[in-house]
N, C-alpha and C positions, 0 to 999 in steps of 0.2 A: 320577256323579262329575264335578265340572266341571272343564273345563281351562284352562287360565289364558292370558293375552294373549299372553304371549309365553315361554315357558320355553328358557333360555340352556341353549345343547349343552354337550358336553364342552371345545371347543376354546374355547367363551368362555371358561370357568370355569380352566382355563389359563393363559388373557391374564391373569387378574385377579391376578399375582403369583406363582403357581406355577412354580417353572423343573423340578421332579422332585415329579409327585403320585402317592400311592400310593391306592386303590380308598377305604380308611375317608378319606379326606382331599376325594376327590371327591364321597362320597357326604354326608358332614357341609355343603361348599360348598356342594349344593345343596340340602341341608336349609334351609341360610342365605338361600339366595337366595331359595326358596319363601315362607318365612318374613317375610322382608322385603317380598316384594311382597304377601302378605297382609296386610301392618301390623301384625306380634303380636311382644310379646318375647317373649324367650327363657322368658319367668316365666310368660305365658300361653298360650305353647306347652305347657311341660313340665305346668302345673295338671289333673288335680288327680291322674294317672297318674306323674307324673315328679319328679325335681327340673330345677329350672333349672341349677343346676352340671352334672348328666348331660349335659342338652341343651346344655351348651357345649362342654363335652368331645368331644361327637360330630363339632358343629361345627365344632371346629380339629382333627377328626380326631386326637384324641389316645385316644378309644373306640370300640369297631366295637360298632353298635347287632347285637343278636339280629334273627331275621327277625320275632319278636313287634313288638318295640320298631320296629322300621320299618314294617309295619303298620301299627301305632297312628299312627305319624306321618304315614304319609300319608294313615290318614282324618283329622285333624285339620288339616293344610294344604289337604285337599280336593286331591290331585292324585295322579297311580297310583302302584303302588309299582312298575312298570317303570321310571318316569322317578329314583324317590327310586337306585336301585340300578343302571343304566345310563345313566341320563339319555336315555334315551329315552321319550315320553308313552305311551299303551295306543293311542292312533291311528298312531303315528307306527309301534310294534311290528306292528299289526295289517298295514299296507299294506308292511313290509319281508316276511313270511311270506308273504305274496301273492304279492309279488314273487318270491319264490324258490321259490313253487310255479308258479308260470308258467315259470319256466326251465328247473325241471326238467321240467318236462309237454313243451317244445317239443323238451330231449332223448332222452324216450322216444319222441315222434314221430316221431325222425329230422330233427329241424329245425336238426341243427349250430351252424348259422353263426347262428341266429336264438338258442339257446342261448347260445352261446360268446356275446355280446355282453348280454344279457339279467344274465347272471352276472358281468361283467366291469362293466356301466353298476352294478349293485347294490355291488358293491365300494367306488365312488365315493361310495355313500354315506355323509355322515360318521357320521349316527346307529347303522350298525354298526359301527362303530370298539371302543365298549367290551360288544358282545355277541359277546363270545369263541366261544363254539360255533357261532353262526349265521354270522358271517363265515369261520371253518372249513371248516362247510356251505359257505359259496358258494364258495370259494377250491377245496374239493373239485371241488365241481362244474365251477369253469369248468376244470379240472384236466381231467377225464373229457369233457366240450367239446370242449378243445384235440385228445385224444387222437384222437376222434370226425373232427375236423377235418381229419387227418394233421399236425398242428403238434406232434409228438412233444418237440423241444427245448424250447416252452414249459412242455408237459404238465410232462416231466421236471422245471424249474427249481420248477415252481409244487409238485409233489410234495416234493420235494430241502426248501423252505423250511417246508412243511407237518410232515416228520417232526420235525425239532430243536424244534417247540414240544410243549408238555404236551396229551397228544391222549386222550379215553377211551378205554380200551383194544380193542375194536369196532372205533374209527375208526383208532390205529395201524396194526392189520391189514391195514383196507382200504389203508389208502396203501401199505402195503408192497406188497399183492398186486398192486395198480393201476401203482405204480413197477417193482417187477420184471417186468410184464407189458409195461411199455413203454419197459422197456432192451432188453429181448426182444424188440420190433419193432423198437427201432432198432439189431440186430444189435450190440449191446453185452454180450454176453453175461456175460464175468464180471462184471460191474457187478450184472446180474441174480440171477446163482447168491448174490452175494457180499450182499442185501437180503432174499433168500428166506430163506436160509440163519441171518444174520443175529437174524430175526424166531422162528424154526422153534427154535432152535438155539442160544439163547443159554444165559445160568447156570443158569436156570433152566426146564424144559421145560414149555410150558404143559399142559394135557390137551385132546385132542383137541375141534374143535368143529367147525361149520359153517365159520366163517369162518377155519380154520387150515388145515383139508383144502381148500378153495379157494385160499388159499395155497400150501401144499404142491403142486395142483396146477400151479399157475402156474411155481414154482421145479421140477417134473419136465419140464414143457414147454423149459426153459430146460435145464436136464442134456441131453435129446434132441437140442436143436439145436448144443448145444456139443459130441456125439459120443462121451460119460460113457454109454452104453450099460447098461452091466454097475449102475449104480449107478441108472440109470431104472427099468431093474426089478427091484430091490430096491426101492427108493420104493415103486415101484407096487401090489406085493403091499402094501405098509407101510399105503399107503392102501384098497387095498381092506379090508383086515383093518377099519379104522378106522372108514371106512364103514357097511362090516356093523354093529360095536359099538353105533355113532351110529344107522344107521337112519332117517336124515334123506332126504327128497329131496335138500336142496342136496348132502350130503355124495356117497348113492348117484351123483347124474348127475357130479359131480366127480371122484370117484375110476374110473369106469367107462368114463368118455369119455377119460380120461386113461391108462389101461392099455388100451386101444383106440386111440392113436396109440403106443405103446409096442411093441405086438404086430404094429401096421402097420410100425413102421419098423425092425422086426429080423424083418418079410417073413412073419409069422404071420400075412397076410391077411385069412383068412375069420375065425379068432379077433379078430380085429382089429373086422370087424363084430359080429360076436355081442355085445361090450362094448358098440359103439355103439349097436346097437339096443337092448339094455337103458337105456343112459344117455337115450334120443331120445326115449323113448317117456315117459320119467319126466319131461323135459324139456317134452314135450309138455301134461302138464297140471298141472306148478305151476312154469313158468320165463316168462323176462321175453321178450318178443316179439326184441328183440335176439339176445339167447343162441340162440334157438331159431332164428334164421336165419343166422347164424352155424355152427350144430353141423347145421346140417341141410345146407349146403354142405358142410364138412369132411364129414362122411357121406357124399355124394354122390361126391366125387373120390376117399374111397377106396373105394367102391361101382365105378366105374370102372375100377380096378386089379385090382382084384379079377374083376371079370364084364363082361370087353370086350363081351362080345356083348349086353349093357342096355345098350348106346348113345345109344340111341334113346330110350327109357325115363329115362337120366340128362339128356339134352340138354333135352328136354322141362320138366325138375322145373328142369333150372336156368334156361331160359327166364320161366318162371315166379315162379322166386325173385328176377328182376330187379325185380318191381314189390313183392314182398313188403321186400328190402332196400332201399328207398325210403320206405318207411312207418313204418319201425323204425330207433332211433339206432346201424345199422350207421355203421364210421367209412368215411371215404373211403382208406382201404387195404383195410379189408373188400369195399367195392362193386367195388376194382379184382381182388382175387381172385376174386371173383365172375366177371365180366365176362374175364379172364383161361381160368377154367377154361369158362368157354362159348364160348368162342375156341377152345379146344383141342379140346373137344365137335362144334363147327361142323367144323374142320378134318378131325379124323377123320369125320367125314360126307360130307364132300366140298363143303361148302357153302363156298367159299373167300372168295368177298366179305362174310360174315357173321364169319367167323371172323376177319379182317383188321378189321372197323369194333369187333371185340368187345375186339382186342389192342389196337389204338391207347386206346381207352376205358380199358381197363383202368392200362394205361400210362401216360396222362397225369393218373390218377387220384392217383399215385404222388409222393415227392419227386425231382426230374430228381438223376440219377446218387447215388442216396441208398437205393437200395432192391432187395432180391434181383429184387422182381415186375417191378422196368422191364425187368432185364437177359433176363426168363424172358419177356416179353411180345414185346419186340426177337428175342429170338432163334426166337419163334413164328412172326416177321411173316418171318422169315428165311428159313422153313423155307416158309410161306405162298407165298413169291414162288417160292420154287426148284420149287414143286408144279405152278406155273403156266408156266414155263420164261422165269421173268425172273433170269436170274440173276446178273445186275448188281446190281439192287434189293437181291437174297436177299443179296447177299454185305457189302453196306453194312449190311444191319442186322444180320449174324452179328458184323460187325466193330466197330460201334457198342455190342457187347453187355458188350466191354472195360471200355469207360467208366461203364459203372453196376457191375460190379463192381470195377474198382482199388480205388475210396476206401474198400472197406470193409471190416471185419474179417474175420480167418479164420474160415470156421464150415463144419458139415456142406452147408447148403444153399447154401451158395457155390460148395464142390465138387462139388456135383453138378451148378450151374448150369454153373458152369467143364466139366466134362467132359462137359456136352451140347455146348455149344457147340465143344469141340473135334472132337467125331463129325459134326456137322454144317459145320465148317469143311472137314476131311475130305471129306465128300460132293460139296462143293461145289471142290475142288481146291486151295483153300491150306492145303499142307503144313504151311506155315513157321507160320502163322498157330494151327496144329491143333496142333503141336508144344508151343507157348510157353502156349495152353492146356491141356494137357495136365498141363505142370509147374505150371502154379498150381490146377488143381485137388487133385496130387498137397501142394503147399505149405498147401492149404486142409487137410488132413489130418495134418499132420506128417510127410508121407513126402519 
């Protein structure tokens, strides 16, 4: 099919008079425009398939051609029917899907910041302006980017503009599960409950699927950390029941991994595992290299809690996991967890210089005073220094640990950061200090 010298985009066709054009008005325009740079009338178009009245009418957008009827017309103009219907040519489409398969490839590699701009430069382009689902796509994407990225306030805005347009129903999902997922990291909790829920839980209740019980996971996650206990699991069973029904991978490792931090955090430990290694192991051969480095961490730290005396055995896997979470689009709050819990690992080893280069890492991996992991990484380095009998050092970072907790919302894992840091203020001999943490861990709870 050939393509023509020069084919006018959408914002030409615009300039040409239009101040409000509707899709059949754009699509006739450049019926028009084809048309004309071919040299044919309307008479010679329409011959011997058409009338020329039809072909006017389409023209001033006063008829919306069938997908037949557009067909026909644009083997007759000689030019594709991508261009007749977004105004974009079959070259022009071909090198945007390219594009957007390269971005997304760079963030299943873990290549973030190469992502997040990849996704953001395609954006700019105008010929996706009028291909609704594929600018979607990339807006998702660079959405999932940002998150990757720790630029969570972006992630959120660019999610937040995403839901209020007409999305297929698949992809509303996702953006809910992805938005609740990262109100939830930035300790926004009702914001989370209140999109899970939302989606889960409206007039009408969908019937369970893949991508609901992924949902549903994401909004049990968020019940746990906002300290809704009694109502986690209740979910929990809700979802495994559903699971079982489904019989899906995604549903199995979702619902299983998620009643396995459920059973971890109302202190049913080794039940706690037994979930996770059924979810780990399913995860393991039909999950995306992310996920699996991710859950295989969380495994590890409650592996940890669980069986102090695998130390040695946990330190190791998570050594290990630092170059695996490098290869895979872990975000940069996941690599600081990472590098956090192998901090903790080092320390109880005795390895103290390792444990101190794995906190600061983890730390500054993090938003400054924006995030539980600084205050939990600070107060490691605190504990670090007091090991070593610096306790000047130890007592600046117990006391610096304030400041990444103040600005942020009440939640369970605040209280617990809050009530570390008071036992260790304690240890270290400010009362006053250990006191005033005390009551905001006790404030992070309602009490």
């Amino acid at each position: 099919m050939g393509v023509l010298p020069r084919l006018c985009s959408c914002s030409d066709l615009s300039s040409q008079g239009a101040t409000a054009v509707t899709t059949s008005d754009l699509v006739g325009l450049r019926i028009k425009t084809v048309r004309r740079q071919r040299g044919l009338s309307q008479a010679q178009l329409a011959h011997p398939e058409l009338s020329d009245s039809y072909v006017s009418l389409i023209e001033s957008g006063k008829r919306t051609p069938t997908p037949a009827v557009l067909e026909l017309l644009a083997q007759k103009l000689d030019c594709s029917l991508s261009y007749l219907i977004n105004g974009v040519t079959a070259e022009q489409m071909e090198d945007i899907e390219l594009a957007l398969g390269y971005a997304r490839l760079a963030l299943e590699n873990g290549e973030v910041v190469e992502a997040r701009n990849r996704f953001a430069e395609l954006l700019v382009n105008n010929n996706l302006t009028g291909l609704t689902a594929l600018r979607q796509e990339t807006e998702f994407g660079l959405a999932l980017a940002n998150e990757a990225c720790g630029d969570l306030a972006e992630a959120t805005s660019i999610l937040l503009r995403l839901r209020e347009e007409e999305l297929p129903p698949d992809r509303r999902i996702e953006v809910a599960m992805v938005l609740c997922r990262v109100y939830r990291e930035s300790e926004r909790l009702t914001e989370a409950v209140e999109v899970g829920e939302r989606m889960l839980m409206g007039n009408a209740r969908l019937p369970w699927t893949d991508a609901l019980v992924e949902l549903a996971a994401t909004l049990l996650a968020a019940y746990m950390e906002r300290g809704d206990l009694l109502r986690a699991r209740q979910f929990a069973a809700e979802l495994l029941n559903a699971a079982d029904a489904l019989g899906t991978p995604r549903s199995i490792v979702a619902a299983n991994w998620n009643a396995s931090n459920v059973a971890y955090t109302t202190g049913h430990v080794e039940e706690s595992l037994a979930f996770a290694e059924r979810a780990l192991a399913v995860q393991l051969e039909n999950g995306q290299p992310r996920n699996i480095a991710r859950m295989r961490l969380a495994y590890l730290r409650k592996r940890l809690k669980a069986r102090p005396a695998e130390i040695e055995s946990v330190r190791d896997a998570l050594r290990a996991a630092v170059a695996e979470f490098e290869q895979t689009s872990t975000s940069t709050i996941d690599r600081g967890h990472l590098n956090v819990d192998l901090a903790l690992t080092e320390f109880l080893s005795g390895d103290y210089d390792k444990a101190a280069e794995h906190a600061r890492l983890g730390r500054d991996l993090v938003p400054e005073f924006g995030h539980v992991l600084g205050a939990e990484a600070n107060l490691l380095l605190g504990r670090i220094h007091g090991a070593v009998g610096r306790s000047e050092e130890a007592a600046e970072y117990v006391a610096s640990v304030r400041d990444w907790l103040a600005p942020l919302p009440d939640s369970r894992r605040s209280a617990s950061t809050w009530y570390a840091t008071a036992e260790t203020m304690e240890q270290l001999g400010d009362t006053e200090g250990a006191v005033e943490s005390y009551r905001r861990a006790l404030a992070c709870v309602g009490l």
